[in-house]
C-alpha positions as CSV (number, residue, x, y, z in Angstrom):
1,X,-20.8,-96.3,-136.9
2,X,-24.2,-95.2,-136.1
3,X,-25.3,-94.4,-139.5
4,X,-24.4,-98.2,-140.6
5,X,-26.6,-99.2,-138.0
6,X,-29.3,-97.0,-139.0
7,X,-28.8,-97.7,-142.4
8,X,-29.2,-101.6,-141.9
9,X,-32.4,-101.5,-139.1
10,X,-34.3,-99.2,-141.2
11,X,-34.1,-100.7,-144.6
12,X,-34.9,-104.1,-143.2
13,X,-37.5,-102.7,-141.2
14,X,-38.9,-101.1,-144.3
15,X,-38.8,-104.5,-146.3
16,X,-41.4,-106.7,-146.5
17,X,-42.3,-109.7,-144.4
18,X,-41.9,-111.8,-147.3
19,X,-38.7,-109.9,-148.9
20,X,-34.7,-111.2,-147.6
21,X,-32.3,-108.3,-147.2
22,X,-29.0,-109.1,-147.6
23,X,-25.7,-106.5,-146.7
24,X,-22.8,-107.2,-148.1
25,X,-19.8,-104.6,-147.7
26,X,-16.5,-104.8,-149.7
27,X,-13.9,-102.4,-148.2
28,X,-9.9,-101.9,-148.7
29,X,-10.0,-103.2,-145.3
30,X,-7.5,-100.6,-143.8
31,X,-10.3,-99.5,-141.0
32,X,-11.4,-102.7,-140.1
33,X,-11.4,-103.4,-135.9
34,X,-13.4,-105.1,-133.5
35,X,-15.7,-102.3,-132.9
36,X,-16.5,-102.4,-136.7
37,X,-16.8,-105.8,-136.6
38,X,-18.8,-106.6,-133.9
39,X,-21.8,-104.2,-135.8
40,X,-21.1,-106.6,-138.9
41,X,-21.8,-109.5,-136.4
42,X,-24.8,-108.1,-135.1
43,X,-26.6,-107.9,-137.9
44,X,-24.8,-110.4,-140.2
45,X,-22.9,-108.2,-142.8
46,X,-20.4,-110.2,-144.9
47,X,-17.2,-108.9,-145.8
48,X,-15.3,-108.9,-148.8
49,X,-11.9,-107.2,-149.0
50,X,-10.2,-105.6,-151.9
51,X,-6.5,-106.8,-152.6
52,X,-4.6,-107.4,-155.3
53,X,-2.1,-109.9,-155.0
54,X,0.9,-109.9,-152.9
55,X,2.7,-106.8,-151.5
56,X,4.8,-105.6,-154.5
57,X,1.3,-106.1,-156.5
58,X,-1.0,-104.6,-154.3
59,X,1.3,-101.4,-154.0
60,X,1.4,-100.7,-157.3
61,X,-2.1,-98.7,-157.2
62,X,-3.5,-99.2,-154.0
63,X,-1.1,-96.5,-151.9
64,X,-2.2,-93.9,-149.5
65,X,-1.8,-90.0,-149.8
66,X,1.4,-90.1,-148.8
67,X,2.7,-92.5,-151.4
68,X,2.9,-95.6,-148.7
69,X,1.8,-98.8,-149.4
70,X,-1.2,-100.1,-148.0
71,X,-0.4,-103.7,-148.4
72,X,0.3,-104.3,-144.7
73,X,-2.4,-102.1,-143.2
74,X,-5.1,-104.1,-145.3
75,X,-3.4,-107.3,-144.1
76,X,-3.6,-106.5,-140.6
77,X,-7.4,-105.8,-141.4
78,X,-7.6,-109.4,-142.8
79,X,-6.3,-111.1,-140.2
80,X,-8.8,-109.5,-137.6
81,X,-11.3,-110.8,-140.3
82,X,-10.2,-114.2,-140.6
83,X,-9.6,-114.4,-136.7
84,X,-11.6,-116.7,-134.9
85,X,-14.8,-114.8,-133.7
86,X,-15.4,-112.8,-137.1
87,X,-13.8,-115.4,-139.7
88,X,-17.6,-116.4,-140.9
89,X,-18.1,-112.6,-142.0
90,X,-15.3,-113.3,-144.4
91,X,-17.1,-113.1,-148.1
92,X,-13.8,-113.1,-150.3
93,X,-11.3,-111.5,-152.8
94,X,-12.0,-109.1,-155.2
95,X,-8.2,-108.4,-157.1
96,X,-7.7,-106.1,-160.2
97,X,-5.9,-107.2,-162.5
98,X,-2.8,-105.6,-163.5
99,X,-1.0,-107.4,-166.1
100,X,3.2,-106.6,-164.5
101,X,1.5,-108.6,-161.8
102,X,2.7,-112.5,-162.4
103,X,-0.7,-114.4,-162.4
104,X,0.1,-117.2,-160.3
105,X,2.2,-115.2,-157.9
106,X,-1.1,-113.0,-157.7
107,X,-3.2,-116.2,-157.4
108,X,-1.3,-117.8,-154.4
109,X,-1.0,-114.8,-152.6
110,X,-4.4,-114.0,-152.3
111,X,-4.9,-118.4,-152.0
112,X,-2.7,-117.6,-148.9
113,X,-5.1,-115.6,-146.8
114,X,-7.5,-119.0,-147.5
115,X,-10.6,-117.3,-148.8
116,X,-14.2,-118.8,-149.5
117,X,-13.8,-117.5,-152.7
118,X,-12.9,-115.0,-155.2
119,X,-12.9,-112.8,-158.1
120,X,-10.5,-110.7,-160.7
121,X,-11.7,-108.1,-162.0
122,X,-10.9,-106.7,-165.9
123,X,-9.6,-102.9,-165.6
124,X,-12.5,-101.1,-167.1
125,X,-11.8,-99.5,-170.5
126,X,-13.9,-99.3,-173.6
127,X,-12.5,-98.6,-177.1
128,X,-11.9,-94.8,-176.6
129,X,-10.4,-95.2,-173.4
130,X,-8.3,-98.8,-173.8
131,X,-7.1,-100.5,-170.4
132,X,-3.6,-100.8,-170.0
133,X,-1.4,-103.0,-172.6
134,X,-4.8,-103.7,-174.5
135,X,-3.7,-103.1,-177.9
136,X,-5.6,-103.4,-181.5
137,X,-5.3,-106.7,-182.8
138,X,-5.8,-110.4,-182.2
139,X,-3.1,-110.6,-179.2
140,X,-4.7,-111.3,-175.8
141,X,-2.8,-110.5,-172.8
142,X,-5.4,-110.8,-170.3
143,X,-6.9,-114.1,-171.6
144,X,-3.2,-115.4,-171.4
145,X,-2.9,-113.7,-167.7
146,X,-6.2,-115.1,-166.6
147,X,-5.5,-119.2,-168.3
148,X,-2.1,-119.3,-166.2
149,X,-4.5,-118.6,-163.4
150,X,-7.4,-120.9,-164.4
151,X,-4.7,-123.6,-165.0
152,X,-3.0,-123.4,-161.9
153,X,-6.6,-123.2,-160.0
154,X,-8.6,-125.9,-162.2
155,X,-5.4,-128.1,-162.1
156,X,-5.4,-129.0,-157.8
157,X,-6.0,-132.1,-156.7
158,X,-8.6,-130.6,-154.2
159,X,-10.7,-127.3,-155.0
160,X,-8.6,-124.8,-152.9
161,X,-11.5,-122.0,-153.2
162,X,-14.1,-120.4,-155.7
163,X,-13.0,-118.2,-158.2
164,X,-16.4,-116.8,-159.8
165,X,-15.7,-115.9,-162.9
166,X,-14.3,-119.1,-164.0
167,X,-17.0,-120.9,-162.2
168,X,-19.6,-119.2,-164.4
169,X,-18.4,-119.7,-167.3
170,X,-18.4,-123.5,-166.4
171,X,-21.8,-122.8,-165.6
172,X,-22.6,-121.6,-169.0
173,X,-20.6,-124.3,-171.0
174,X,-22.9,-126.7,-169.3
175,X,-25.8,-124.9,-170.2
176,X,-27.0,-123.0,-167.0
177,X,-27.6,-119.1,-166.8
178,X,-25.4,-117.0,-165.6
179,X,-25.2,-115.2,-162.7
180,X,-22.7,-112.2,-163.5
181,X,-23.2,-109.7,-165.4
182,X,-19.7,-109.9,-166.9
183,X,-20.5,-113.2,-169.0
184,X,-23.8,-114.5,-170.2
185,X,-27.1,-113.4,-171.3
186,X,-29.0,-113.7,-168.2
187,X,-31.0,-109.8,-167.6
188,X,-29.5,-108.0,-165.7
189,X,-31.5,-107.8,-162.2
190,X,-30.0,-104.3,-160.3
191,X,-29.8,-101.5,-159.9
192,X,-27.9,-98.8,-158.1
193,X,-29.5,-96.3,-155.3
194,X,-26.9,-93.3,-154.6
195,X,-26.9,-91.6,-151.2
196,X,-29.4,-88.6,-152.8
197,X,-32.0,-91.5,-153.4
198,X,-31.8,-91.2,-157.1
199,X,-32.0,-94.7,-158.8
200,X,-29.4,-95.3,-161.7
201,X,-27.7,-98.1,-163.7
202,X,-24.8,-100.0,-162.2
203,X,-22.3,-97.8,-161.6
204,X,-19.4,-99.1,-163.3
205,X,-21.2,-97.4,-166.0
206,X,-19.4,-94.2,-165.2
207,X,-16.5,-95.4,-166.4
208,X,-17.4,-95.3,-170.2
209,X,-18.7,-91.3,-169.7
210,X,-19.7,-88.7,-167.8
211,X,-23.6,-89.7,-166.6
212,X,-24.0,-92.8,-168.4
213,X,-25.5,-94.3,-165.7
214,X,-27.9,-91.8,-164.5
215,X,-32.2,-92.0,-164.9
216,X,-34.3,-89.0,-164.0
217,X,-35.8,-92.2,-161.3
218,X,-35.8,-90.9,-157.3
219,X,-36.7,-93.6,-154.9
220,X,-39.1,-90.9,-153.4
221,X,-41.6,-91.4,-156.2
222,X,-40.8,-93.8,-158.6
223,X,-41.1,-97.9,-157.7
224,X,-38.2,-100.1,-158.9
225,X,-40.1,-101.3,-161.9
226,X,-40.1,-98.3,-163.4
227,X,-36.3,-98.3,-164.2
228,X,-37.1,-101.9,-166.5
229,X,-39.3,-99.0,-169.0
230,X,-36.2,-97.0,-169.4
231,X,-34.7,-97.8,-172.8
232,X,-31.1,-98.3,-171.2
233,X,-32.1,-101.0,-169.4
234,X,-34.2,-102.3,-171.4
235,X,-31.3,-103.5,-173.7
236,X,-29.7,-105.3,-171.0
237,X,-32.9,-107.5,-170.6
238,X,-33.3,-108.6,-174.3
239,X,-30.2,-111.4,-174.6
240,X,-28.6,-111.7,-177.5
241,X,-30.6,-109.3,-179.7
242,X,-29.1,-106.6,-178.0
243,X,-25.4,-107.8,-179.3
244,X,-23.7,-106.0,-181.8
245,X,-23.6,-107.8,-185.4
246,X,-20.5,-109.3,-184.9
247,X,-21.0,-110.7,-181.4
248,X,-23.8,-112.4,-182.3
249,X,-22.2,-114.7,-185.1
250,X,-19.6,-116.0,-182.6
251,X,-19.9,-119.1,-181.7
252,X,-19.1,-117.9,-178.0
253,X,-21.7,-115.4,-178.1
254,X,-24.1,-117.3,-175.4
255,X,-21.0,-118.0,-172.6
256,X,-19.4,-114.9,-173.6
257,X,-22.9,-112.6,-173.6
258,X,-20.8,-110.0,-175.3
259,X,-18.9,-109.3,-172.1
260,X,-19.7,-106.3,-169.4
261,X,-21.1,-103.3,-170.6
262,X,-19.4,-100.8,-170.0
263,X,-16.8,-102.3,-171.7
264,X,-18.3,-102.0,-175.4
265,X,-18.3,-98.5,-175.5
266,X,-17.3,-96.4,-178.5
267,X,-18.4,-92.6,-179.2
268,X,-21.0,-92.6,-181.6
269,X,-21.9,-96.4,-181.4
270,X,-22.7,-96.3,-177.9
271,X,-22.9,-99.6,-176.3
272,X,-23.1,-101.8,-179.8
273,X,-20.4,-103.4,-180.0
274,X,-17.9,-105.6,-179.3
275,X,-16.1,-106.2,-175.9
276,X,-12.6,-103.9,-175.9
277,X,-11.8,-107.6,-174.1
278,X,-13.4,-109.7,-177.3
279,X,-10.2,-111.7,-177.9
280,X,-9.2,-111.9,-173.9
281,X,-12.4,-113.6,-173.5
282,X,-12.6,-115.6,-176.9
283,X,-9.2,-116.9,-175.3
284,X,-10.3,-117.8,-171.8
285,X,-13.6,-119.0,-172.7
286,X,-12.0,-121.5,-175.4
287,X,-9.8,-122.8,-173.1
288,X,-11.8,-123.4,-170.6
289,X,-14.3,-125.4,-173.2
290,X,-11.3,-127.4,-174.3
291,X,-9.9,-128.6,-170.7
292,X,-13.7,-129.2,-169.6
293,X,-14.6,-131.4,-172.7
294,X,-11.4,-133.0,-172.2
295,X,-13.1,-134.0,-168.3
296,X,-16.0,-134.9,-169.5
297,X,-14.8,-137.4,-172.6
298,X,-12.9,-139.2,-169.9
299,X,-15.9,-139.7,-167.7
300,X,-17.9,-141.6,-170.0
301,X,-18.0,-145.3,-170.4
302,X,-15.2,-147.3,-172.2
303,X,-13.1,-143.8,-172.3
């Protein structure tokens, strides 16, 4: 408990007057109490839990060492958060996606525990290490999963909540940047301190191979700026001339920014190429084109 608060007085005291710092924590939610939470009160942490649908969904990965569910601990986590004196704490859902999960099931569990917003997150993988039923070929199992979600979300009478990555795609049909790194070619603006000071990539990175995110940057002696000379990152500020060949012909290419990262990784290409999720995302990213345009044709005059 103390080291949180340590953590939080110190780096804002180290900021400067001009400079906001934010904290934002996302936990399984299992530990969560009021003693917790008062000390994300104080100094104005939000809170984002990580949950993945409803109980039968959640448990499939998200069990503890004894091969129990968690389901009901992190629920009894939420509720504390969404009780009455911490409920504007409450930052959102993050959900993995798991595709024997029913999307809409998934959808109006997690629309249950009425959250400001959302997220679902792609399993990483890259094209040696494929994420679960992603096969060669043009099939798309997670663009279908993910447009029986979109359809059920965009198709309310009244926005129930935010769901992020469908809201920046929107963004980026109508022409505004992005602001995920998972679609879009906006730079990419962070980085990642560890606990042993050294400054690396994002750290989802780590998934593609052993020390891909890692710099030879300490906090100790190097300014942030530095990290923008490194090569590595360097690519992720260039836009599209850092796509692979056939990325950029597609006529996607600018809403779909090649996808995230880590996903395009293959040994001996490195990070040129396409998405492993290149035709999940050609398939979400059309849809949501088509039932947008649709909106928008009916909006204008004499339609």
């Amino acid at each position: 408990m103390e080291h949180l608060r340590y953590a939080v007085t110190t780096i804002r005291a180290a900021a400067a007057p001009d400079v906001t710092v934010d904290f934002n924590i996302q936990t399984n939610g299992v530990l969560l109490d009021p003693v917790f939470l008062d000390l994300f009160d104080e100094f104005d942490v939000s809170v984002g839990i990580s949950m993945d649908g409803d109980e039968a969904g959640h448990d499939l990965h998200r069990r503890r060492a004894d091969g129990q569910g968690s389901y009901q601990a992190v629920r009894a986590g939420l509720d504390l958060l969404t009780s009455p004196p911490y409920r504007h704490l409450f930052g959102g859902l993050l959900s993995a996606i798991d595709l024997r999960n029913d999307p809409v099931t998934t959808y109006e569990a997690l629309l249950a525990c009425n959250p400001p917003g959302m997220n679902f997150l792609l399993p990483h993988g890259n094209w040696d290490a494929p994420p679960p039923g992603r096969l060669p070929g043009d099939a798309a199992p997670y663009g279908d999963w993910l447009v029986a979600v979109f359809d059920r979300w965009y198709g309310a009478e009244v926005r129930e909540t935010r769901i992020r990555m469908f809201s920046e795609i929107i963004r980026l049909l109508l022409g505004r940047p992005s602001n995920s790194e998972a679609v879009g070619l906006s730079p990419v603006a962070l980085v990642v301190v560890e606990t042993n000071g050294r400054i690396e990539q994002v750290d989802t990175l780590k998934s593609a191979f052993e020390g891909a995110a890692g710099t030879a940057l300490h906090v100790s002696r190097d300014p942030f700026d530095t990290a923008l000379m490194l090569p590595s990152i360097a690519a992720r500020q260039i836009g599209h001339r850092a796509l692979a060949q056939e990325c950029r012909s597609c006529p996607v290419r600018r809403v779909c920014g090649g996808g995230l990262y880590p996903h395009r990784y293959r040994a001996g290409s490195g990070f040129l190429n396409q998405s492993v999720y290149c035709q999940d995302l050609l398939r979400l990213i059309t849809h949501i084109h088509a039932t947008v345009a649709r909106d928008v044709a009916a909006l204008r005059p004499g339609a």
